[in-house]
N, C-alpha and C positions, 0 to 999 in steps of 0.2 A: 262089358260095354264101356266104352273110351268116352268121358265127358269132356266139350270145351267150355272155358269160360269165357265169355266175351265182357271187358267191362268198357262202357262206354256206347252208348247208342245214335253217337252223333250223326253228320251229315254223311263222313265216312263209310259207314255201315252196312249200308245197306244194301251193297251189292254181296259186298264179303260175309251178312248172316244170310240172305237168301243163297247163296254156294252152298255155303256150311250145311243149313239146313236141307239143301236138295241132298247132297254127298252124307249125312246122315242116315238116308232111310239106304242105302246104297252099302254102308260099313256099321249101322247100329250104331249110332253116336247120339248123344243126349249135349244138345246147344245150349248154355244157359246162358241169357242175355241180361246183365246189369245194369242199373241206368240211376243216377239222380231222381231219375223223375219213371215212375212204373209205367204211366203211359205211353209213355215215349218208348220203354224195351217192348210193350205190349203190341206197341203198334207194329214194330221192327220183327217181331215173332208171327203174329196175326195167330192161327189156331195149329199151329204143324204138332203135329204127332211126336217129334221128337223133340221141339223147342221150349222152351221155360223161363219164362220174365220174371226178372224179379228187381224190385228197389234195394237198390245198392248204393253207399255212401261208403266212398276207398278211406277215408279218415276213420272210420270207426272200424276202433281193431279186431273188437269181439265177432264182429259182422265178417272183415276181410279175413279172420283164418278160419270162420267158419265156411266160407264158399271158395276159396281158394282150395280149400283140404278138399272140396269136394270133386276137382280136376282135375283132368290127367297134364291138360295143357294150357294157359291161360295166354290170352287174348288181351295187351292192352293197347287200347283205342282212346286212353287217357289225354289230357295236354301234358307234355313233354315232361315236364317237373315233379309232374307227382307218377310217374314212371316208375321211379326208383322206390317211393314205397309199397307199390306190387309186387317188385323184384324182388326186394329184400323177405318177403313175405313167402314170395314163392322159392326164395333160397334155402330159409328156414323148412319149409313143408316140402323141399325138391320133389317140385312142380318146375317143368318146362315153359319156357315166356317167351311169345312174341309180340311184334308190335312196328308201326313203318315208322316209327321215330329214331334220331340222330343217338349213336350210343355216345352215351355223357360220359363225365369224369365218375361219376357216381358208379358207373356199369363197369368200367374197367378196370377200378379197384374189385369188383368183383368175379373178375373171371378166372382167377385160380380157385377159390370155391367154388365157383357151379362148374370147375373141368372135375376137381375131386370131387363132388357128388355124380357124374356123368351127366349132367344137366344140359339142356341145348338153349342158352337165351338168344335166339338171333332176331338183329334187328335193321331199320334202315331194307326193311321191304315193303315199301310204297310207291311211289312213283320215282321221288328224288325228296330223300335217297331211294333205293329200291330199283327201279326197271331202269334206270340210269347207271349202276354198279354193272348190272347182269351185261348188259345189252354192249356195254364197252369193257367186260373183259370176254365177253365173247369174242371180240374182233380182236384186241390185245394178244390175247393168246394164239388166234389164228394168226397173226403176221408173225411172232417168233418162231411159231409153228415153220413157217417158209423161210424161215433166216432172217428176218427184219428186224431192224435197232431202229425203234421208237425214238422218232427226233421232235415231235408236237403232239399234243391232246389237248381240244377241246372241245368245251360239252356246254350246252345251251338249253335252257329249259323253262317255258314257260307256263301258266294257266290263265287263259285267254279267251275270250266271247268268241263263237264258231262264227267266219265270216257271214253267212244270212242273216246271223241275227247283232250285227254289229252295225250300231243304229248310231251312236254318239261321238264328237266328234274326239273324246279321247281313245275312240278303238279299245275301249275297256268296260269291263265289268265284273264284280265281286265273284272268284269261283272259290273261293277257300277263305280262311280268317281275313277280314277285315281288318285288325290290329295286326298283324305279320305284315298287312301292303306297309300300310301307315310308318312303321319302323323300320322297314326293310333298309337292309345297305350300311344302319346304322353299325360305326366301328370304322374298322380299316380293312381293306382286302387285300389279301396278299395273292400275288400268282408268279410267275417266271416266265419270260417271254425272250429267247432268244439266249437263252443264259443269264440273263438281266431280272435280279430280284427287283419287284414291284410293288411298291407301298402306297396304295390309295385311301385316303380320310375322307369321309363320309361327302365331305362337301365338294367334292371333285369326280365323287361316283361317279353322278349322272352325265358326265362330258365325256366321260372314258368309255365310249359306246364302240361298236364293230358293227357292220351288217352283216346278217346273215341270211339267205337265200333257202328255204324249208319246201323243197316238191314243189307241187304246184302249189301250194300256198301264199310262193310268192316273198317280200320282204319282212325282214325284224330287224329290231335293233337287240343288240344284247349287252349287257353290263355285267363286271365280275361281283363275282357271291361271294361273301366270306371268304373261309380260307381256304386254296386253292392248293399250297403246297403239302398239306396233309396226304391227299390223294396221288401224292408219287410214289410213299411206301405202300397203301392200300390198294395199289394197284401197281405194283412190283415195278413201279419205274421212276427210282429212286436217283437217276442223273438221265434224267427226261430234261433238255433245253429249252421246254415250253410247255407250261400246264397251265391253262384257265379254265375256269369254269365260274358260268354264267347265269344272268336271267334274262328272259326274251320279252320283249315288247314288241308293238306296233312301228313302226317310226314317227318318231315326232314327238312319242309320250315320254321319254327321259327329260327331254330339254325343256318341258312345261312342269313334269314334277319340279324339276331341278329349283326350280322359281319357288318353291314348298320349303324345300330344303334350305337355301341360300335365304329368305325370309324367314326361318326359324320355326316356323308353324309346327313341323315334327318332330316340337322337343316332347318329351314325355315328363319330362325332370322338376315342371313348377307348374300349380295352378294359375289361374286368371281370376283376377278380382270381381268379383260380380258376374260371372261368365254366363248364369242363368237367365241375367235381365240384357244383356248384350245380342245385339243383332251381329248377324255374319260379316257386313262391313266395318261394324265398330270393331268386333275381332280383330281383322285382318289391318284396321287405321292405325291399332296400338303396334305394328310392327314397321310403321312406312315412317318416314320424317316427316316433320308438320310443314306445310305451305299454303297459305291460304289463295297465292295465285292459280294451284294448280286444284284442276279436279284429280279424285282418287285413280280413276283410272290413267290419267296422264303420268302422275308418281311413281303407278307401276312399271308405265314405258320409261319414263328417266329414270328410274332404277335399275331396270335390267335392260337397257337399252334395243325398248323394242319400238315398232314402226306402231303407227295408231289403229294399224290394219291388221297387225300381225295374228298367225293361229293362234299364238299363245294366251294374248290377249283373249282371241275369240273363246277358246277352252275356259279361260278364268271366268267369263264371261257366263257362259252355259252353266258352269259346275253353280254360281250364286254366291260369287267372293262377293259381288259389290251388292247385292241382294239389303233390305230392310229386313231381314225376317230373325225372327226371335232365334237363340241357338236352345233354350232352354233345358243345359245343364250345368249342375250346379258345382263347383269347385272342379270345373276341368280345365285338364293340360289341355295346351295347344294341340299335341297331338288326339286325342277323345274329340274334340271339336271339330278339327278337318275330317275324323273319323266318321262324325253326325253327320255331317256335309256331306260327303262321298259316298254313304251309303244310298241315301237319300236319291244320289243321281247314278250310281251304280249298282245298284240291287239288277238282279235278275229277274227278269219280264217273267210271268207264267210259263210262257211260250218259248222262254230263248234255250239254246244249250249250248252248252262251255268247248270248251276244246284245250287239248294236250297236244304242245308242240315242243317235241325234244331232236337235237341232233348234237351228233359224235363230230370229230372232224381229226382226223390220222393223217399223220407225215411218219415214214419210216423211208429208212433204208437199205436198199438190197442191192446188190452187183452195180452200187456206184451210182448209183440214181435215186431220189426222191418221189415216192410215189405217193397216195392220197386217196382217201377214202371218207366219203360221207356217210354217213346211217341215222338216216332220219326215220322217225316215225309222230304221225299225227295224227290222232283218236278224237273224235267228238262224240260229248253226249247225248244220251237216247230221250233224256226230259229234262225235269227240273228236280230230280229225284235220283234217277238214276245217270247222274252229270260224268261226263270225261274225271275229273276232280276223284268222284267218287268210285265210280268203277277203276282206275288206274289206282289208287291209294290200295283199295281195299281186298281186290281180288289177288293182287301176288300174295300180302300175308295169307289170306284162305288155301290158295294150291299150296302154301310154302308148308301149312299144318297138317293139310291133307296128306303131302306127299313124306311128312316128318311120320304120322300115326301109322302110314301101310308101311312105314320101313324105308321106303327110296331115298332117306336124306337122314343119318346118320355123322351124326358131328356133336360135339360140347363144347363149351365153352360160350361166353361171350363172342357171340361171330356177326358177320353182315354178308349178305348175298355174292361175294367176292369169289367163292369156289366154285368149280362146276358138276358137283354133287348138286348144287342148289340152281346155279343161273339155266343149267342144261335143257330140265324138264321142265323148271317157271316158266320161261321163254317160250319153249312148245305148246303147253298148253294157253299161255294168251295169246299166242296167232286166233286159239279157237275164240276170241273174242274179238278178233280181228284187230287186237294190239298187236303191231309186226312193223317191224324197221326194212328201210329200203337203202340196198347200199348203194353208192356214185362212186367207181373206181376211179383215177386221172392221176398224171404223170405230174409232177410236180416240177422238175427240172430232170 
């Protein structure tokens, strides 16, 4: 009997330990679910026959090699950082790892070890990364397949309020970490457009938008991710003239962050003096210049030179910049602060469910013409439980274990969903969850 470990019971979860567990009574597999907190895995197990909760704490050693030894496969659903001491745990007791997180610096120092144990740690199967690898080299490879020289790639990916239940006027709300929105962008982005290296600093992000046009879904705006040019050797197109890659919004919602950014509010880097007895105008006062002819919100239109009517204003307005209301925490950064704030006005309704909106976009060349292909796919969640977010994150790693234990995906090393050993039959089987991309052929020139 083949055990997995799952550690981590968070939001993620939930779709990927109810798989697990149904495909258990199916191949005799023993689930074991770890958690911080036992109720939480308890809850996440419920009473299944093959399943088993148990309190788990990844820092304490005695504990991680005693339930790690206990697996055939382990399962991290960890935050990203402490990743690597699973791994290393699991290199030591070669034990197999997956997990939908970004592979670190950490990990690829170790993949000449886990190839010499025969070990499989792959990783970057979640959503993005994960059904965003798969899904664009499936079409990658199909155009070289025809003879085509890949001349553009780009990839847009957002997590999104499903329009019925997008009620506010920044067309937003919380589907994943809180502190990832908060930070996001921070750094520089790199991509290549046209043959033209591109260096963007954080504070220019939000202006550097594109539309993008997703099915009937209708508009987004998208802004580049990190770093873009990694993914030319990752995806074997390594004098590719244009590679970005994105993240998707609403339109409109860059140019009102961007107001967040250029004000400073998203530093993480220093506390705020007294930040517990501080109202959210006082907040936001210590970032404007003093003028006692102006009211606060007049400061904001002369500062970023908006109309008195403008959305932006109106969004600031809604979210409770200029609000009295206490922030009531104690030694935080600006960015913790905007954080309290926006959860506040972006949590997720009982009632609402999220949406997963990704799309490709292919320029190649064949017999002297530029052709073009779109492949979008857009998924919405089934509650508040079982969210887009959730199901999309959780179910590739699940088929990815499944399809490692019966044999069909054979590989070691340090890998990411990139081969089609792996993207082939991931991809088949979440059509049967009705994740499936639609492709738009068109002549480019």
């Amino acid at each position: 009997m083949k055990t997995i470990f799952i550690i981590g019971a968070g939001l993620s979860t939930t779709s990927m330990i109810d798989y697990l567990l149904e495909k258990a009574i199916t191949y005799n597999w023993h689930v074991i679910v770890g958690d911080m907190s036992l109720e939480v895995a308890q809850r996440k197990v419920g009473t299944h026959p093959k399943g088993e909760a148990i309190e788990f704490d990844i820092s304490n050693e005695m504990l991680r090699i005693e339930q790690i030894g206990r697996a055939d496969v382990v399962i991290s659903m960890l935050p990203s950082f402490l990743h690597p001491i699973a791994a290393k745990t699991c290199l030591e007791l070669k034990k197999h790892m997956f997990s939908a997180s970004y592979v670190s610096k950490e990990f690829k120092k170790m993949d000449k070890a886990v190839r010499k144990e025969g070990l499989l740690f792959l990783n970057e199967m979640g959503v993005d990364p994960g059904i965003d690898h798969m899904s664009a080299m499936k079409v990658i490879n199909n155009i070289k397949k025809l003879g085509g020289k890949m001349t553009a790639f780009r990839s847009f990916t957002g997590g999104l309020i499903a329009p019925k239940y997008d009620n506010n006027p920044w067309n937003y709300k919380f589907t994943w970490n809180p502190r990832n929105v908060v930070l996001a962008g921070q750094g520089t982005a790199k991509v290549i457009d046209n043959g033209c290296y591109k260096y963007i600093p954080y504070h220019q992000l939000f202006k550097r938008t594109e539309r993008v046009d997703v099915l009937q879904y209708g508009e987004f705006e998208g802004y580049p991710n990190r770093d873009s040019l990694m993914y030319r050797e990752l995806y074997s197109l390594e004098n590719i003239p244009t590679m970005i890659r994105g993240t998707l919004r609403r339109p409109g919602y860059c140019k009102a962050w961007d107001i967040f950014v250029q004000l400073g509010v998203t530093d993480d880097s220093f506390s705020i003096k007294n930040s517990e007895t501080l109202t959210y105008r006082e907040f936001f006062e210590t970032f404007l210049e003093a003028d006692s002819n102006l009211t606060m919100e007049q400061r904001f239109a002369k500062l970023f030179n908006l109309e008195k009517n403008s959305t932006i204003l109106y969004k600031l307005r809604w979210l409770g910049v200029f609000d009295d209301k206490i922030i009531g925490l104690k030694n935080a950064t600006p960015a913790q602060i905007l954080q309290k704030l926006l959860v506040e006005k972006w949590k997720l309704d009982e009632d609402d469910k999220d949406m997963i909106a990704m799309q490709h976009q292919f320029e190649y060349e064949i017999d002297g013409k530029i052709h073009g292909i779109k492949s979008s796919m857009v998924y919405e969640g089934k509650d508040s439980v079982q969210t887009a977010m959730a199901i999309t994150v959780g179910i590739p790693v699940a088929i990815a274990v499944k399809l490692f234990l019966t044999g069909d995906i054979k590989l070691a090393g340090v890998r990411t969903p990139v081969h089609k050993i792996v993207y082939e039959p991931v991809l088949k089987e979440l059509e049967e969850f009705d994740i499936r991309f639609i492709e738009e052929e068109y002549v480019v020139e």
